[in-house]
C-alpha positions in Angstrom: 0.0 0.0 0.0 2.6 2.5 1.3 4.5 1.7 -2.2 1.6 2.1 -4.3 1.3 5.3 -2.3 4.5 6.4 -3.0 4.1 5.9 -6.8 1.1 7.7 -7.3 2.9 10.8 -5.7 5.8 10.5 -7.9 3.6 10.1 -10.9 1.1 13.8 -9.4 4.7 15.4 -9.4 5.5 14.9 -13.2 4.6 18.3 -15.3 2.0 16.7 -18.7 1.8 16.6 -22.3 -1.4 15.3 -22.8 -2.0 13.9 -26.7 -5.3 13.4 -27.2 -5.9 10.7 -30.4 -3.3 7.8 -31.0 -3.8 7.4 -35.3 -1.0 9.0 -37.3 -0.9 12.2 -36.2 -1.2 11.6 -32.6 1.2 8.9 -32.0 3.7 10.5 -34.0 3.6 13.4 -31.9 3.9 11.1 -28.6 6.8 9.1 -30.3 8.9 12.6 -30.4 7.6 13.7 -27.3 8.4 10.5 -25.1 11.6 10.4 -26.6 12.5 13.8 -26.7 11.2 15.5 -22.9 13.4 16.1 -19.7 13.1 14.6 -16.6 9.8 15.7 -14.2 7.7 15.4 -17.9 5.3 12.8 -18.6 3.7 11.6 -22.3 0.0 11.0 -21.3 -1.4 9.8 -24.7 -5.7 9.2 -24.4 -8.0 7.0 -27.1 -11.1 5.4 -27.2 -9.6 2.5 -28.6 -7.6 -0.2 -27.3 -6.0 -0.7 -30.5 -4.8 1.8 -33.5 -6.9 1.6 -36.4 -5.2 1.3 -39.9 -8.3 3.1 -41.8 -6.7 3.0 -45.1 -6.9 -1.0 -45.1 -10.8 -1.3 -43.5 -12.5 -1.0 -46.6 -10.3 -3.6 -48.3 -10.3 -6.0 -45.1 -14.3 -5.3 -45.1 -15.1 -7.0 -48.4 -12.1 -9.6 -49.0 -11.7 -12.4 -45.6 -8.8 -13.2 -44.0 -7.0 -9.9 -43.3 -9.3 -8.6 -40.4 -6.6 -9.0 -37.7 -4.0 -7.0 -39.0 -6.0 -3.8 -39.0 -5.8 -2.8 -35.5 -2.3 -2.4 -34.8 -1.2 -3.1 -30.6 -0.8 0.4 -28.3 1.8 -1.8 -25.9 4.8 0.0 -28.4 3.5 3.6 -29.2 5.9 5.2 -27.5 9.2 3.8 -29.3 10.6 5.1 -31.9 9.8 3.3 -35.3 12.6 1.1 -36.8 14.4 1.3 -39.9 12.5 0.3 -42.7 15.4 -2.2 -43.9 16.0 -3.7 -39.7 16.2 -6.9 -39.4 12.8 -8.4 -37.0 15.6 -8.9 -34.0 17.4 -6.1 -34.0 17.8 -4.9 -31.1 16.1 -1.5 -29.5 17.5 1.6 -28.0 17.5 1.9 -24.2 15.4 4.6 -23.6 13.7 4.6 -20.2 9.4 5.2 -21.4 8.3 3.7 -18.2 6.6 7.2 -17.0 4.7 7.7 -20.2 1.1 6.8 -20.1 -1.3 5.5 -23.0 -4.8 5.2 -21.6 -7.8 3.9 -23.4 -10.3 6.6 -22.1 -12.7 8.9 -24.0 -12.7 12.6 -23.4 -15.6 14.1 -22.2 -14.7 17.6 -21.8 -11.7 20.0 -22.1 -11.2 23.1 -20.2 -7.8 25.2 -20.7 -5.6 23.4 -18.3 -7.7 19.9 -17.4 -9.7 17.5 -19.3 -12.2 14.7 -17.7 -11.8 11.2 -18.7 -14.8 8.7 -19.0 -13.3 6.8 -16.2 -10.7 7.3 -13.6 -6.7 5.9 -13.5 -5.8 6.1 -9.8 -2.9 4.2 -11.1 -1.6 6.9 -13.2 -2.6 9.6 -10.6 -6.1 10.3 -12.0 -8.3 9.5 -9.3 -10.9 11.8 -10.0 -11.0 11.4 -14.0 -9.5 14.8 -14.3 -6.3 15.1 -16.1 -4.3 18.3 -15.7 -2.0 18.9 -18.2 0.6 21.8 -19.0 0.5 21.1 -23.2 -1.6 19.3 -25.0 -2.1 18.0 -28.8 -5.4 17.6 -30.2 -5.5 15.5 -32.8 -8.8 13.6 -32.3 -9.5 13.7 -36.3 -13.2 13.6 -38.0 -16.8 11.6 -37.6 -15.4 8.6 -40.4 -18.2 8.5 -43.8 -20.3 5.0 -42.2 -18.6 2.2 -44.4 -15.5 2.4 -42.1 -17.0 3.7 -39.0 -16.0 1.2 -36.4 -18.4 3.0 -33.9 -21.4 2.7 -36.2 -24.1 0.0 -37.5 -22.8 -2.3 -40.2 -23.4 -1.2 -43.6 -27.8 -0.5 -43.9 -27.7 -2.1 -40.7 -30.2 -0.5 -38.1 -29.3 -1.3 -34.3 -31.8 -1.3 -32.1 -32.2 1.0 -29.2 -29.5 0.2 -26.5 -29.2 -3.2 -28.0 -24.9 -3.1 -29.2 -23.7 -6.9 -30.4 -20.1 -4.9 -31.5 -17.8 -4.0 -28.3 -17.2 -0.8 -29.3 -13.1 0.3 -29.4 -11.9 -2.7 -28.9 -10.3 -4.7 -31.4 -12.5 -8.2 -30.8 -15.4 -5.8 -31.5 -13.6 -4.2 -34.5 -12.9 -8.0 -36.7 -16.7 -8.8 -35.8 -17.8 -5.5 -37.7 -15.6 -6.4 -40.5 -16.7 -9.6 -40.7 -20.4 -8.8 -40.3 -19.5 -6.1 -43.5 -17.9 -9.1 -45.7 -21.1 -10.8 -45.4 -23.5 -7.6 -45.8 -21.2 -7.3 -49.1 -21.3 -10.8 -49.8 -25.9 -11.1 -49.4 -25.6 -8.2 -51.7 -27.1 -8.2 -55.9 -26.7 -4.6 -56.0 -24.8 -2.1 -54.8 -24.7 1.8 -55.0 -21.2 3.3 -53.6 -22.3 7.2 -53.4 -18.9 9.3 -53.4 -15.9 9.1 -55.9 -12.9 10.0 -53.3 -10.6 7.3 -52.5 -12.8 6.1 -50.2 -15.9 5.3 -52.9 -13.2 4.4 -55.7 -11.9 1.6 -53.4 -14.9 0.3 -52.8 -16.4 0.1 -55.6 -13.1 -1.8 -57.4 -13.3 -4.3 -54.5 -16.8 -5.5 -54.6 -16.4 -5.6 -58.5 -13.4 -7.3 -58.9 -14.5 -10.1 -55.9 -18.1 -10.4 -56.6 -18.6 -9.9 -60.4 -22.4 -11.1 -60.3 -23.0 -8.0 -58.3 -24.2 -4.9 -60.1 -21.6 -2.2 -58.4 -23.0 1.3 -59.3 -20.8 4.8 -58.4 -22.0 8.3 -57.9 -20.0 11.1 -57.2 -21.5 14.8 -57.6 -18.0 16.2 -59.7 -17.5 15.7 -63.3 -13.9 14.2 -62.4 -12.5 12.0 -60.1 -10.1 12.8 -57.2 -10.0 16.6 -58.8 -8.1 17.5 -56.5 -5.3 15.4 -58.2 -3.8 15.2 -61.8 -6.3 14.3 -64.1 -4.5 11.6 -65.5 -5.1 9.8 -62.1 -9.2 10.3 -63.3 -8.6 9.0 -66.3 -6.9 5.5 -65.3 -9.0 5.2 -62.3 -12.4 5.4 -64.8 -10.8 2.9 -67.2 -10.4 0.4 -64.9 -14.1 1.5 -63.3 -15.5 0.4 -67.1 -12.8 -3.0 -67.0 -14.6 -4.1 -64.0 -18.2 -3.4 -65.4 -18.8 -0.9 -62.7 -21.1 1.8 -63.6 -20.0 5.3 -63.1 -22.2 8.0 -62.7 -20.7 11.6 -62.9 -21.7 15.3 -62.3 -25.1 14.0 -60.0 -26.3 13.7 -57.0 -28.0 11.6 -54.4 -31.2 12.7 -53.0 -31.0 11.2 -49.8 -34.9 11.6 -49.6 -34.9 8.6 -51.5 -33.3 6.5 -48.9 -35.9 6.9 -46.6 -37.0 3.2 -46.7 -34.8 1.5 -43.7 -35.6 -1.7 -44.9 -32.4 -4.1 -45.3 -32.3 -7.2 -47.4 -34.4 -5.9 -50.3 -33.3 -4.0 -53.2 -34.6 -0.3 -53.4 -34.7 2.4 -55.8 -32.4 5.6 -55.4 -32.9 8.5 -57.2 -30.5 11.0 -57.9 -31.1 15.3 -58.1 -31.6 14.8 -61.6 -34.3 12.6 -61.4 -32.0 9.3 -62.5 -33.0 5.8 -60.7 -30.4 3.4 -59.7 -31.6 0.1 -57.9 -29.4 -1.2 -55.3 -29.7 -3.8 -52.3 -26.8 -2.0 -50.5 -26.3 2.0 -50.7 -22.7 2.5 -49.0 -22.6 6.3 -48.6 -18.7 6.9 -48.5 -18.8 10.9 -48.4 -18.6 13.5 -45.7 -16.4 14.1 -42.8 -17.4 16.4 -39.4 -14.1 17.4 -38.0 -14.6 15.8 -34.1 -13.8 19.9 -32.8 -16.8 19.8 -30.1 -14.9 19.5 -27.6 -12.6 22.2 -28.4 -15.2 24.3 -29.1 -16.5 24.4 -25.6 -13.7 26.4 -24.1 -12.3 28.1 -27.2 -15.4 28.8 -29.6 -13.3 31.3 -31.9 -11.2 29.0 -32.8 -13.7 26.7 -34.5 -14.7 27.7 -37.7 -18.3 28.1 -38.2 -18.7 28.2 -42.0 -18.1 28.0 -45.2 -15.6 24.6 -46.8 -13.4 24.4 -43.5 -16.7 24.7 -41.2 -16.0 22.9 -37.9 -12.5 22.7 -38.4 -9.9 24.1 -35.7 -8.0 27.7 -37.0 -4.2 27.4 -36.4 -1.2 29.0 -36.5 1.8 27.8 -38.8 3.0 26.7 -35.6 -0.1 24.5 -35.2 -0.8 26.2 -32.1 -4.3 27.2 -31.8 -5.7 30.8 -33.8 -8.9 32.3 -33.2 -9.5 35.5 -35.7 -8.6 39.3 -34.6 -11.4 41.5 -33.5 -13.3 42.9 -36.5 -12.2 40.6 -39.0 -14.9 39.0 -40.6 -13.7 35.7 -42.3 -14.6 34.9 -46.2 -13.7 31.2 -48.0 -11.2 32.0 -50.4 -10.6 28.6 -52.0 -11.9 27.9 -55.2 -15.1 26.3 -54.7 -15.5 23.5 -57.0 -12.8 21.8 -55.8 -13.0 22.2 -52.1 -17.1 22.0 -51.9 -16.9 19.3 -49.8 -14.0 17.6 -48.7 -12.2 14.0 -49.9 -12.9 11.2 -47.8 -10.5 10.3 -45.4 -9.1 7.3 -47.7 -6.7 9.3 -48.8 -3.8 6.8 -48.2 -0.2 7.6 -48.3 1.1 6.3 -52.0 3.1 3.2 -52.4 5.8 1.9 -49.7 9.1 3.1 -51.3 7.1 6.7 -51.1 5.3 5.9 -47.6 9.2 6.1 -46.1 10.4 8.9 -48.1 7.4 10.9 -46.8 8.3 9.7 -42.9 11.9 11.0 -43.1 13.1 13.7 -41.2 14.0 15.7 -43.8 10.9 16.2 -45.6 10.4 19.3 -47.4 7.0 20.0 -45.5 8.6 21.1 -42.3 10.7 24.5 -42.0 12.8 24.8 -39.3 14.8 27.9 -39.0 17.4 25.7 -37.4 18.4 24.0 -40.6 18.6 27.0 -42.8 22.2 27.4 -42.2 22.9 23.6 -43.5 21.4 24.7 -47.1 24.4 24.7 -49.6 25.7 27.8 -50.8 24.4 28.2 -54.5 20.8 27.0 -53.5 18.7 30.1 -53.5 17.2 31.5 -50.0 14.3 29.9 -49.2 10.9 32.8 -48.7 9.6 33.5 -45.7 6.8 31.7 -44.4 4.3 34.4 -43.4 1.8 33.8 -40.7 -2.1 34.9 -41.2 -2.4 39.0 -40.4 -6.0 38.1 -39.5 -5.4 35.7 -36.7 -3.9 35.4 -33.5 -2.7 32.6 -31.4 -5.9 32.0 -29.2 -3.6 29.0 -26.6 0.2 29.0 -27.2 -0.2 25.8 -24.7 -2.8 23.8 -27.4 -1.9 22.6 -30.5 -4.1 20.8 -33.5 -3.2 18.6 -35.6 -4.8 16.4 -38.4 -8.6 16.3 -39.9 -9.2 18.3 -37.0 -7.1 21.3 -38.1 -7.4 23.8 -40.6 -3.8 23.0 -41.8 -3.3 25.7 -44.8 -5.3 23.4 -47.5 -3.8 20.3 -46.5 -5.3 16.9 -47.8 -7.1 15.4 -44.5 -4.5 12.0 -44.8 -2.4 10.1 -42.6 0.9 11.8 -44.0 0.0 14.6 -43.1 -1.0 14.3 -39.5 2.5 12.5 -39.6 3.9 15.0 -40.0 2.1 18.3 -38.2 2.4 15.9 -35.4 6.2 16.2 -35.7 5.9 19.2 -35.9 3.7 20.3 -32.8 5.9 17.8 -30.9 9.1 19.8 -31.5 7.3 23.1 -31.0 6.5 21.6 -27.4 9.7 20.4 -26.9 10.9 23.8 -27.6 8.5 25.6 -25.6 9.7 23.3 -22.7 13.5 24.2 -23.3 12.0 27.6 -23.4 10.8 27.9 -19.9 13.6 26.2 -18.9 16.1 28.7 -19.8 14.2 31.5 -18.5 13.7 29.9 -15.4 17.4 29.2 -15.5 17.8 33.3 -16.0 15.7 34.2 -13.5 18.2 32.2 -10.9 20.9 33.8 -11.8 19.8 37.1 -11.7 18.7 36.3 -8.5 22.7 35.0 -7.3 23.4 38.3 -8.5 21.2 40.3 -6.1 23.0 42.6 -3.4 21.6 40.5 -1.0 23.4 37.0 -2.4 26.7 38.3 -2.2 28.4 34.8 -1.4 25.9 32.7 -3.9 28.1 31.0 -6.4 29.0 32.1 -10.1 26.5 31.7 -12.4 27.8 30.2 -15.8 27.2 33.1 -18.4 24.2 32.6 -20.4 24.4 31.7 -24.3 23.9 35.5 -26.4 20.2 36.0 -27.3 21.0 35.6 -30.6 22.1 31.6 -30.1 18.7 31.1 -27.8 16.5 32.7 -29.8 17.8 30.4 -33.2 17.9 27.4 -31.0 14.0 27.8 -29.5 12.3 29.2 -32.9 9.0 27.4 -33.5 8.9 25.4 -36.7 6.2 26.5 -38.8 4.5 24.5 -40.8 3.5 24.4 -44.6 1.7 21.2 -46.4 3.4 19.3 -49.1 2.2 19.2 -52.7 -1.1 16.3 -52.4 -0.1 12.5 -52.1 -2.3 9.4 -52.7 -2.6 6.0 -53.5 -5.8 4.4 -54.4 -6.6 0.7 -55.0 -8.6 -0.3 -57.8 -9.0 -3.9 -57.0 -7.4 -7.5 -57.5 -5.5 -9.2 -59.9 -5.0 -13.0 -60.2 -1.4 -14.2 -58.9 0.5 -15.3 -61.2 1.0 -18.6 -59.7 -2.9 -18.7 -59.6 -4.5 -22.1 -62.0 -5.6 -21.1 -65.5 -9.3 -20.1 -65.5 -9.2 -20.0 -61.7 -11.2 -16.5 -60.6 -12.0 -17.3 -57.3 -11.1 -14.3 -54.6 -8.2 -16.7 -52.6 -6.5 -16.6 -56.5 -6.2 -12.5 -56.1 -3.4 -12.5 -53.9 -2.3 -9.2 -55.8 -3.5 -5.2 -56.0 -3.6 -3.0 -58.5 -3.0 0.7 -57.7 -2.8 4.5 -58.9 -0.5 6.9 -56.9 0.4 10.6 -57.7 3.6 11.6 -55.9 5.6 14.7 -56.4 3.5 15.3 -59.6 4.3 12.5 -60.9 1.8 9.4 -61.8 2.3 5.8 -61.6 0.7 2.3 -61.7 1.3 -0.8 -59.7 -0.3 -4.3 -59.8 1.7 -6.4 -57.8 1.3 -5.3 -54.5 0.0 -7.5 -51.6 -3.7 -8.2 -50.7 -3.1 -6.5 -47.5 -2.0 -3.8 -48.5 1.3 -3.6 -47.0 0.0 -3.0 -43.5 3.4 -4.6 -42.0 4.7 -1.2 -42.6 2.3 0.9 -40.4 2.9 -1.4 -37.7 6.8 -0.9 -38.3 5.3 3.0 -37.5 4.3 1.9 -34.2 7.4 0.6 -33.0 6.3 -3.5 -34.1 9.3 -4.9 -35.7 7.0 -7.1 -37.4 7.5 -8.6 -41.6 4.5 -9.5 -44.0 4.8 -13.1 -42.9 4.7 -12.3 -39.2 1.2 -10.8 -39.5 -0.3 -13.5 -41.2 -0.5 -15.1 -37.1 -2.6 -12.4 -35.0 0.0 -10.8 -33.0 -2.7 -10.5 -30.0 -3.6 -14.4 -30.2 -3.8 -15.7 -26.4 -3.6 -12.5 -25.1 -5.9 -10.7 -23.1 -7.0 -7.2 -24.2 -5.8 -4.3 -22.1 -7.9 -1.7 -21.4 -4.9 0.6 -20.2 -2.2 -0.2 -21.8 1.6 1.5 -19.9 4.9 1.4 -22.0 
């Protein structure tokens, strides 16, 4: 008792950085953070599910068996830093002490400026009250998911009765059972209408077609073009390969969602489109729409949510992702074209191939500006412009920072990548802000040794010129990369596969479509998985293809808090 006690003490005297959301954003942020804070600083990291989510393979894993396990990705390594992508599976680990960094599997249920309350208290971890008091924190809690990969919501047409839940919400047990409950909505299906042409909707669509070819696959998407946010050339392929597969492709309409007003599941309805056009359909799989999850935020800071216009709901920030809220008077207008961001792509947007998935996690990434690596620029390259802040806002928290679909990141796609890396970048801006206070509070000592009344107080070590301090402690700002994808477009038959043979088990390979760096390619001999080994490499599992093929969790309880 008296050591447990003791413990809890210890763990109320740490100063926290609490990081609310654990996907790519989040868990990048906690990485840096856990590895990179002093002594008397805690990583507090808080999601409502037990394990990490790898969205960009659910709506793959929810048509085509076999795969569900290796979505949701183990917490019990968040905190470590990511291997190499060429380490070897036993390499061994830095020794870096994590053991006062927290991961809790909690939901938020409100956020004040200094303490958030937890669903449930962690007397463990010094939250005995479900309060959490924090000194910095990182929201990166993300958006409401479009339903066909909402883990938290019925299964496809679905309708749940009232407090009747057969899915364990957040956990990963409960998260195979939806996606094996989806395969065989999918499977039951004649019809089916995929309503959205993002990533999301193409992906879909190729799946069903290319697994189930009896099924009449129908896609809708309200714009002329495909992905227009992307090079039309990645339109044009994706639309051929839409027609290969039979699919058919409706363009420039849209839904009338009074026509889904029959809940009825099982029976094949008729949906009508603005125009008046009817499509028949068993299953309707509405894969548009995202509501940034800002609600909490907004309770304490309402400025900083915006309230209309293409961005509506989104957080405001700084280029130094801390939170913005607009100056007095200034009355905000949308100044992004609108037929291209009229409503946002779904959040399918999937960093491209491998080879580009590692370039885009290195360190040296173009989309992060530092002023401390100016001076390491070579001579003859030209002097990079200043990044300029926007005159109309102001930082509303220096202390709160967003991140991800949350944040109103200066056009960014809302993708994985890039909550990769605004997590970095709000995780070095803490870490800065940390060193800060630290030398000031250093300062204010010795000015105090050198008080009349301290004559005998020892000599103070002169402090580094402002110039040096100011350099060193310079918040990174950042600025979003030029817009990355990779989109599936179905299966293609192994080559080992039997003449004639067209069953699913004989697609053991994927054909895809990436724009990177403006430049467009094609791939059709990727994995059925998807490559998901390499996210898990991202969460510190030093794990190959071949090792996830036996679930990783097999035998072992689920934790509901899990400590590194």
């Amino acid at each position: 008792m008296a050591s447990a006690t003791s413990a809890r003490s210890a763990t109320n005297a740490l100063k926290t950085v609490a990081v609310l959301g654990a996907s790519y954003g989040g868990a990048r942020a906690a990485q840096i953070l856990a590895n990179g804070l002093p002594q008397g600083w805690r990583v507090v990291l808080v999601d409502r599910n037990s394990h990490m989510n790898h969205l960009y393979v659910l709506p793959r894993y929810a048509v085509l068996p076999g795969h569900e396990h290796k979505a949701f990705i183990p917490y019990r390594t968040v905190f470590d830093l990511p291997p190499a992508h060429d380490a070897p599976p036993d390499a061994p680990k830095p020794h870096v002490d994590l053991s006062r960094h927290t991961m809790l599997h909690a939901s938020v249920v409100s956020l004040g400026a200094h303490e958030l309350t937890l669903d449930r208290a962690f007397p463990e971890h010094g939250i005995s009250d479900c309060v959490l008091r924090f000194e910095y924190l990182v929201y990166a809690l993300g958006s409401h998911l479009p339903s066909p990969i909402n883990l938290w919501g019925p299964v496809a047409d679905e309708v749940e009765k009232d407090g009747v839940v057969d899915i364990v919400r957040g956990t990963k047990e409960g998260g195979v059972a939806w996606l094996k409950k989806f395969q065989a909505r999918v499977e039951r299906a004649s019809s089916v209408l995929v309503v959205g042409g993002g990533a999301l909707g193409i992906q879909y669509a190729t799946d069903i077609a290319e697994i189930y070819p009896a099924t009449q696959v129908t896609l809708l998407h309200s714009r002329h073009r495909l992905l227009p946010r992307f090079d039309e050339d990645m339109h044009t392929e994706i639309l051929s390969t839409l027609s290969s597969l039979n699919v058919c492709t409706i363009l420039g309409d849209r839904l009338d969602l009074s026509s889904l007003q029959d809940k009825s599941t099982g029976a094949e309805r008729v949906a009508r489109t603005q125009s008046g056009r009817e499509i028949r359909a068993e299953l309707v799989l509405l894969c548009t729409g995202q509501t940034p999850n800002t609600t909490l935020l907004g309770q304490t800071f309402p400025d900083v949510v915006v309230q209309d216009g293409p961005n509506k709901g989104m957080a405001r920030v700084r280029r130094t992702l801390q939170l913005a809220a607009p100056l007095a008077g200034y009355h905000e207008e949308p100044t992004l074209p609108v037929e291209v961001f009229t409503a946002p792509e779904p959040a399918s947007e999937a960093p491209t191939t491998p080879a580009v998935e590692r370039e885009l996690a290195e360190p040296s990434s173009s989309q992060v500006v530092d002023a401390e690596e100016h001076e390491e620029l070579e001579e003859e390259e030209e002097e990079p412009e200043p990044i300029e802040e926007d005159p109309h806002t102001r930082v509303a928290a220096e202390h709160i920072f967003a991140i991800g679909d949350a944040a109103d990141a200066f056009g960014a796609v809302n993708a994985g990548h890039n909550a990769f890396f605004q997590g970095e970048v709000a995780a070095r801006n803490i870490l800065k802000l940390v060193k800060r206070a630290q030398h000031e509070s250093e300062s204010r000592e010795r000015l105090l040794q050198q008080l009349p009344f301290a004559p005998y107080a020892p000599h103070a070590p002169s402090a580094p010129t402002e110039a040096a301090a100011e350099e060193d402690l310079e918040l990174q700002k950042y600025v979003p990369g030029a817009p990355a994808i990779k989109v599936s477009l179905g299966l293609v038959s192994s080559p080992s596969s039997l003449p004639g043979d067209a069953s699913a088990d004989s697609r053991t390979q994927t054909k895809s479509v990436y724009q990177f760096q403006g430049m467009i390619g094609i791939r059709d001999k990727e994995p059925a998985d998807l490559d998901v080994h390499l996210i898990w490499r991202y969460f510190g599992h030093n794990v190959t293809r071949e090792d996830l093929e036996v679930d990783q969790d097999f035998g072992a309880t689920e934790a509901k808090a899990v400590t590194a």
